[in-house]
C-alpha positions, -999 to +999 in steps of 0.1 A: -407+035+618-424+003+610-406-018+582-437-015+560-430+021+561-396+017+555-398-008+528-423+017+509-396+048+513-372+024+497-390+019+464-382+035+437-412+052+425-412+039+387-405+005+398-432+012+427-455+018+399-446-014+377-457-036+406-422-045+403-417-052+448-431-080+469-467-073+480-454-067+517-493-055+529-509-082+515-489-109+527-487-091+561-527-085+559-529-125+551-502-141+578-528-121+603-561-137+592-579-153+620-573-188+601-538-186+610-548-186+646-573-212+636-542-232+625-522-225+650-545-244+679-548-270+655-512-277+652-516-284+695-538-312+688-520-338+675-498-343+642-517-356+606-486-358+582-495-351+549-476-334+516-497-309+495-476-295+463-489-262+454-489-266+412-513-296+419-480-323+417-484-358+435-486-357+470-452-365+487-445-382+520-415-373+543-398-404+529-405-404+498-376-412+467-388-382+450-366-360+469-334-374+461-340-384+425-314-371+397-347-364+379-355-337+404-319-319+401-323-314+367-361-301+368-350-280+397-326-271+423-334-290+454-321-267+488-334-282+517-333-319+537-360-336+544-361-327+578-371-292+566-415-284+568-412-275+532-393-279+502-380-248+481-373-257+441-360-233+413-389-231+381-376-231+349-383-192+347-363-183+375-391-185+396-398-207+432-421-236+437-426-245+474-438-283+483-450-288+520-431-320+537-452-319+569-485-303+566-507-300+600-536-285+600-551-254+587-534-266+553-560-248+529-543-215+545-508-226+546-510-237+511-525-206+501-502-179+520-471-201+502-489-202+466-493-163+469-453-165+487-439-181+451-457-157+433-442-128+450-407-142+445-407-155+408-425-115+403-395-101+419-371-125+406-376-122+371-379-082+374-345-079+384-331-103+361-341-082+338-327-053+352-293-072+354-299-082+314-307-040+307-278-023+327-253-051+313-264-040+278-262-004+286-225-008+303-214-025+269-235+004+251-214+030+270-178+012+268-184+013+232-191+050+234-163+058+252-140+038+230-156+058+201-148+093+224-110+083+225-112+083+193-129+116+182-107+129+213-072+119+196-082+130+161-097+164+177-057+180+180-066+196+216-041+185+243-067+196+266-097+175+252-071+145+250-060+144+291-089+125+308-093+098+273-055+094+265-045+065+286-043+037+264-043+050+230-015+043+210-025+063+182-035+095+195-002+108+178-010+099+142-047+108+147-035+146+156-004+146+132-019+158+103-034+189+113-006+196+128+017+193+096-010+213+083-006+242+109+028+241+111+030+243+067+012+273+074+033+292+095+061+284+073+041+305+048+033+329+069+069+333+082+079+333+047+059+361+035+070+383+064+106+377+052+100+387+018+077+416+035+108+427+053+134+428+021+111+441-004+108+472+024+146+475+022+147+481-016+140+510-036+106+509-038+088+513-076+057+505-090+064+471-097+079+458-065+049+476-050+023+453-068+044+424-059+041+432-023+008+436-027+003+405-041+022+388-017+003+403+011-033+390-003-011+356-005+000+358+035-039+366+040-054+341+020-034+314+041-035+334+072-079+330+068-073+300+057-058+286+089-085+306+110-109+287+091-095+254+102-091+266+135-125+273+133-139+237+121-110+225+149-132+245+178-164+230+163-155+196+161-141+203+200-169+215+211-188+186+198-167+164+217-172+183+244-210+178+246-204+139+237-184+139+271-205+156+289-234+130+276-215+102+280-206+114+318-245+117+328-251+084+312-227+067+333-235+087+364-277+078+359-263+042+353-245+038+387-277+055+401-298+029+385-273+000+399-276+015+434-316+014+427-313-023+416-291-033+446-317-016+472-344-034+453-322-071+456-317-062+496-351-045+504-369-073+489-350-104+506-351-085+539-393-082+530-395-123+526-376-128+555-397-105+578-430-115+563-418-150+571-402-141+605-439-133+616-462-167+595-436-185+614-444-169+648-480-171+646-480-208+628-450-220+650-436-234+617-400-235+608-403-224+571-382-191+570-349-206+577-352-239+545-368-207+526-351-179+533-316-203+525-327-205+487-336-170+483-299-162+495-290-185+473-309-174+446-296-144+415-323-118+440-298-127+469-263-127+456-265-097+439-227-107+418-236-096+390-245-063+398-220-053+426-191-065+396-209-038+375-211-018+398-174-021+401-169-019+368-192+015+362-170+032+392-136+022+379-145+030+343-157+066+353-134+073+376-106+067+352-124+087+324-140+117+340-122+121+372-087+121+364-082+086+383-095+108+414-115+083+433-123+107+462-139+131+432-155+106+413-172+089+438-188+118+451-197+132+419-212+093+414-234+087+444-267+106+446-268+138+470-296+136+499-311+170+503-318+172+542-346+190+554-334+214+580-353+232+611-343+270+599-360+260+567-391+253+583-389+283+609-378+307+583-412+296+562-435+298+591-420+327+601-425+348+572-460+326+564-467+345+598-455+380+585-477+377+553-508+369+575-499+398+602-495+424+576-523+416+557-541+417+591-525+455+593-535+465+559-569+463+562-570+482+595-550+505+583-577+513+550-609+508+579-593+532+605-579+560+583-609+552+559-585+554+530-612+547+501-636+571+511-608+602+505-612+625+476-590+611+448-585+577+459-601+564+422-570+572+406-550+562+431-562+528+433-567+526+393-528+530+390-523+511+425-542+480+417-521+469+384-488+477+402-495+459+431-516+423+418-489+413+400-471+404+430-498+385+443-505+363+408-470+355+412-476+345+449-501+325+446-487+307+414-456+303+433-478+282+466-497+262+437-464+248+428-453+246+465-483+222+466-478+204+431-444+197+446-461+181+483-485+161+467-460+148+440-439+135+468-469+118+481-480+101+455-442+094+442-445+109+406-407+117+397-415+153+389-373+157+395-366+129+365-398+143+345-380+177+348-347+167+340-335+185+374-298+181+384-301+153+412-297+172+444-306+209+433-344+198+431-366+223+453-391+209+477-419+223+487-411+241+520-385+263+498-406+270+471-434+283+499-400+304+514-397+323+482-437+330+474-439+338+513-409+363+511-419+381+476-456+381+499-431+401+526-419+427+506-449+433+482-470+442+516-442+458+529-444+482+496-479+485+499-480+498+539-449+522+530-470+535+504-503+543+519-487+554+551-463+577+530-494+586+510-515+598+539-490+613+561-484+652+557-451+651+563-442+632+534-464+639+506-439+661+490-425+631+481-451+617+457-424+606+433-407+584+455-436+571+469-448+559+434-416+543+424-415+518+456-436+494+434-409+495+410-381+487+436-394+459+445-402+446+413-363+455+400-353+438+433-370+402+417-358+400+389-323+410+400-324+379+420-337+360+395-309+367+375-280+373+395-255+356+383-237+343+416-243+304+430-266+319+455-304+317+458-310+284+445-288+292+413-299+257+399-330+264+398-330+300+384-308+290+356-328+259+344-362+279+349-348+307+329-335+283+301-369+274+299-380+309+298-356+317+269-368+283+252-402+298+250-393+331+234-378+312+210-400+287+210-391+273+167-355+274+172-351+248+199-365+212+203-392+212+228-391+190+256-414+184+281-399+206+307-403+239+279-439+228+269-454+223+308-430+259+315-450+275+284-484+267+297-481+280+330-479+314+314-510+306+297-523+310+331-506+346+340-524+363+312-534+395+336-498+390+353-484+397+318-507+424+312-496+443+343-463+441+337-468+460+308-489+485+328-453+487+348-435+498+316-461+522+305-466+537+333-430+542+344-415+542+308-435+573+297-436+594+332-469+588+344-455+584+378-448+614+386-480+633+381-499+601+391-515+603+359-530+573+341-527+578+303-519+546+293-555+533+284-558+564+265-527+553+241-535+532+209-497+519+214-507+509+250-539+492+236-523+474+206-498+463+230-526+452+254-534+428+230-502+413+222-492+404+259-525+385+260-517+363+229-483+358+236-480+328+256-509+308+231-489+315+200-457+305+222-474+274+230-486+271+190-451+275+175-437+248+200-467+222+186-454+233+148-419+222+161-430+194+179-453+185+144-416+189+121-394+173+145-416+143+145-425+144+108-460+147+112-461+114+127-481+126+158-514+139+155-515+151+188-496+182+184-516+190+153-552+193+172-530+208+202-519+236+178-557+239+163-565+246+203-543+267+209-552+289+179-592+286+193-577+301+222-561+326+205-587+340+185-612+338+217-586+361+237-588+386+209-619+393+206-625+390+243-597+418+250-621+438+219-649+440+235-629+447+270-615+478+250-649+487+234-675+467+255-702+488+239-697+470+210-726+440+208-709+419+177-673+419+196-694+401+227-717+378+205-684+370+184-659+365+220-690+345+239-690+316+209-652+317+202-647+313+239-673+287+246-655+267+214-623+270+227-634+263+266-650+231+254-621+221+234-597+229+258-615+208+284-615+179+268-580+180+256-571+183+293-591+153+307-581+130+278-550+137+265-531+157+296-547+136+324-554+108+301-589+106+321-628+092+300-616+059+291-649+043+296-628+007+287-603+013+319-601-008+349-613+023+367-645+037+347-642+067+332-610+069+345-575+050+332-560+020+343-534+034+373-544+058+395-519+070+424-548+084+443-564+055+461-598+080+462-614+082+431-637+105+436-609+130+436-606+128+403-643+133+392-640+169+418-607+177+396-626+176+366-657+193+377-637+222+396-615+224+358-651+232+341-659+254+367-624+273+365-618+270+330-657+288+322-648+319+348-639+338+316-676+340+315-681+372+336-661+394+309-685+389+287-717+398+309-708+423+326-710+411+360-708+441+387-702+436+423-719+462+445-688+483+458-662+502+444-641+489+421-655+459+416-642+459+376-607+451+386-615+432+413-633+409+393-604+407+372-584+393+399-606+372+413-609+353+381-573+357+372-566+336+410-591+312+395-572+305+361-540+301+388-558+274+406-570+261+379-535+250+365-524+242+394-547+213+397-541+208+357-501+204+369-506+176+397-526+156+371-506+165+340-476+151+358-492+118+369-499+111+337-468+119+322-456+097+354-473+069+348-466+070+310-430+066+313-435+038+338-455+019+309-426+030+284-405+015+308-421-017+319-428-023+280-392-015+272-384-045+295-409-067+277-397-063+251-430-042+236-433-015+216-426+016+229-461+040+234-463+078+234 
């Protein structure tokens, strides 16, 4: 691997993205101009001493006074003799400015290649100083955190809460004392009124000693509740510590991550100037990397101090807080797990990639040989069939849609694992998610063969049942993965995709984050998924199965239903905008005209499903075709300008924005004509549009429920480069000291 390629696998992709590392191609690209050649014969001919300053200063010659002058010392840092080609000084901003000592020809270039040199450095420098300046405030944010913890932690009463923070703390004791006066006055009363419990028993027993024991009994209860109650506020205020820990802990481990970043970024960039300089000096025959290269060591870039001490600090601090002094544990609960890419991965996707290819191959000349179609019958059979048997490949293909999201997102370097909040080290990459869409592929044709062999073989058609309910098995067989509750099967990943799951169906009562919202819309997407899924509960929940009858389109339950799973993802996504609209107290606008979108959509899907039911009915089509071409053009250009924050006619890029991780622009301009394509396939529904074999109703169905997949898989690469390159602005104005933008 060259070092440009290795330097570029080093960045991090925010920084990356802030133009925050030295311009290695360009200065590379440069030092192998032709001039420098040019230059380099020149230098052969004979020697023309000269001094060019590159921010336009007096010339200097070799002996000049300039360079040992107190004046200079104080202006800048002087770092090399005399006898050095050039002269290296520290700017005022923390920056470089390089003087030439002994110029020989081809200066023009020489000047020029150094000019563009000191800009590279003072870019870099100042970028990490303010790094330095951000995590230093964050480590003093944190200590002060922690000494608040101790705190909450002494007063909480829990011996268990108080082990990892009680080092140190003098007055845990008092801070836990009084509820434990207060626990221990209640026992006393409690003991107290079982004593008097006991002798009133061993009296005679009349009316009025009765209602005295009864009165003291509602007294033992009333302080028996009472201290349940403040056990109960005890266990709330634990658990509230609890989650303040557990913050506190990820802060400090995405801290140390960020300071293992930083100190990459220090030595990636110093080894960059030195090779970059390693190779003008090999072409130029100059001696300017060593005089150079000795201030950059020297400079806050090349130490790195400051940042291995807080470093230091970071490690000890967590270590002693949330490891039990374990430095084994903490330290490998602090540095970053490297997910390797291993061969059995790669065969085991190819392998079953292979499978679903070869038993497609089979299933089709299995349906031309025994000329399956053509039997009496087979309308029913492939009416009930054809539901059962799509949804597993919508899932599918949703499924290699995020395989590629995921390969071109590495590509690019958009931080889909930080975007996503994953746990670092559990996120998926793109050859497992294509194992799992692959495998469900597997099984699903598996099902299918079984069944039509099973269906046309004599011997087994007895069993029609059976053969009906394999579907089903495989279906049950997902799902119990999905949430089986062992650490097996990428357990991760199943339980954050299912807390996304449950955030949507209850979309009000939780805060929305991005992960919930972007989770929400893909649903948006598996409308005729949804739909026959609930074909799998009617048709196995009322019996249908075993008569292979299909009565479901004849139920008005079914139908009503039929139109509920279509909405429910849209009014998902239109409660999360209401509590994205209260959170924010109405500050956003945004998630107003989101929510007026979504509700387009909704009404559009309504009366499109109407006139599916009913599609003799001329006023349901007028009434679906403008709702829908309302809600098409709206949704369209929410996604271009708000989602992919594309049509900015003011950009550096026209008609596109500013930053653009795809060097090709024309990609982008295909992305949006292939999204007005996609997102206008609804259209058929409406008109009717009949291919000329059998069938052709539901197969249209699928064809442009595949297209609505495609479609937002597209929409996800370029939502997420947004959102990307939003929180790299966010970032880089956070640093500036800007304001912070949405």
């Amino acid at each position: 691997m060259t070092f440009g390629k290795e330097f570029s696998s080093q960045m991090r992709p925010e920084w990356q993205h802030q133009d925050a590392y030295m311009d290695y191609r360009s200065l590379k690209k440069y030092a192998n101009e032709p001039t420098c050649r040019v230059a380099k014969n020149h230098h052969e001919g004979g020697l023309n001493r000269k001094t060019t300053s590159f921010s336009g200063l007096p010339l200097l010659t070799q002996g000049s006074q300039r360079l040992g002058n107190s004046h200079d010392v104080e202006e800048g840092l002087q770092m090399t003799a005399t006898t050095e080609p050039i002269l290296v000084k520290a700017t005022v901003d923390g920056g470089c400015e390089t003087t030439f000592l002994d110029e020989k020809g081809g200066g023009a270039y020489e000047v020029e290649f150094f000019r563009s040199l000191d800009k590279e450095f003072s870019k870099v420098s100042k970028f990490y100083g303010e790094k330095v300046k951000e995590m230093l405030a964050k480590e003093a944010e944190l200590t002060k955190e922690i000494e608040a913890n101790l705190i909450k932690s002494s007063g909480s009463g829990t011996e268990e809460e108080m082990t990892p923070f009680a080092s140190g703390i003098a007055s845990s004791t008092e801070g836990i004392s009084p509820y434990t006066h207060a626990g221990g006055k209640y026992m006393e009363v409690e003991s107290q009124m079982i004593e008097e419990g006991e002798s009133s028993r061993a009296g005679q027993l009349n009316e009025e000693e009765e209602e005295a024991e009864d009165n003291g009994a509602m007294e033992s209860f009333d302080q028996v509740n009472t201290s349940w109650w403040m056990k109960l506020i005890l266990s709330i205020k634990n658990n509230s510590n609890r989650k303040g820990r557990k913050k506190l802990k990820e802060d400090y481990i995405n801290l140390y991550r960020d300071l293992l970043d930083l100190k990459t970024y220090s030595s990636s960039n110093v080894m960059a100037f030195s090779k970059i300089l390693k190779k003008f000096d090999k072409i130029t025959l100059r001696g300017t990397r060593k005089p150079f290269m000795k201030f950059v060591d020297a400079s806050d870039l090349g130490r790195t101090d400051a940042v291995v001490q807080l470093k230091k600090r970071v490690e000890d601090n967590f270590i002693k807080h949330f490891a039990k002094s374990n430095r084994t544990e903490g330290k490998k609960i602090l540095r970053p797990k490297v997910t390797r890419e291993r061969h059995r991965l790669t065969f085991s996707t190819g392998f079953s990639a292979g499978c679903v290819f070869s038993l497609i191959v089979a299933l089709v000349a299995i349906i031309r040989t025994r000329n399956i179609l053509q039997n009496p019958g087979q309308d029913v059979y492939m009416n009930t069939m054809f539901p059962l048997y799509s949804w597993f490949g919508f899932v599918m293909l949703h499924i290699i849609m995020y395989a590629a999201n995921l390969y071109f997102w590495r590509r690019y370097k958009v931080n889909y694992s930080k975007i996503f909040n994953f746990k670092q080290g559990t996120e998926l990459g793109h050859r497992q998610v294509l194992l799992v869409a692959f495998s469900i592929g597997v099984f699903a044709l598996l099902c299918v063969l079984a069944n039509l062999d099973m269906e046309v073989d004599p011997e087994t058609k007895d069993y029609q049942a059976v053969t009906e309910l394999l579907p089903l098995f495989v279906l049950i067989g997902i799902f119990g993965v999905l949430f089986l509750p062992f650490k097996l099967f990428y357990y991760s990943n199943r339980i954050f995709y299912l807390t996304c799951l449950f955030h949507c169906i209850a979309a009000p009562l939780y805060e929305v984050s991005f992960s919930d919202s972007f989770f929400c819309a893909q649903f948006t997407s598996q409308v005729q998924a949804l739909r026959s899924f609930a074909f799998y509960i009617c048709y196995y929940g009322w019996g249908d199965f075993k008569h292979r009858k299909n009565t479901c389109a004849e139920s008005n339950a079914y139908k009503s239903f039929f139109f509920i799973v279509a909405v429910i993802p849209f009014v998902t996504c239109l409660l999360q905008c209401l509590r994205r609209l209260v959170d924010e107290k109405h500050k956003n606008t945004d998630h107003r005209w989101n929510g007026v979108k979504h509700f387009l959509t909704i009404v559009a899907v309504c009366f499109r499903t109407a006139y599916s039911i009913q599609p003799g009915q001329n006023a349901w089509r007028v009434i679906a075709i403008i709702f829908s071409v309302v809600a098409a053009i709206f949704g369209t250009y929410w996604d271009f300008v708000h989602d992919w924050g594309l049509l900015n006619r003011t950009s550096e890029n026209p008609w596109l924005r500013d930053k653009l991780l795809i060097p090709q622009k024309k990609v982008y301009f295909i992305a949006m004509i292939l999204n007005v394509l996609l997102r206008f396939a609804w259209i058929q529904t409406v008109l009717d549009f009949k291919l000329p074999f059998k069938h052709s109703t539901q197969t249209m169905l699928a064809v442009v429920a595949s297209l609505e997949i495609i479609r937002r898989g597209i929409w996800n690469f370029f939502r997420l480069e947004n959102k990307h390159l939003n929180n790299v602005r966010e970032e880089l104005s956070t640093i500036n000291g800007g304001d912070k933008r949405a």
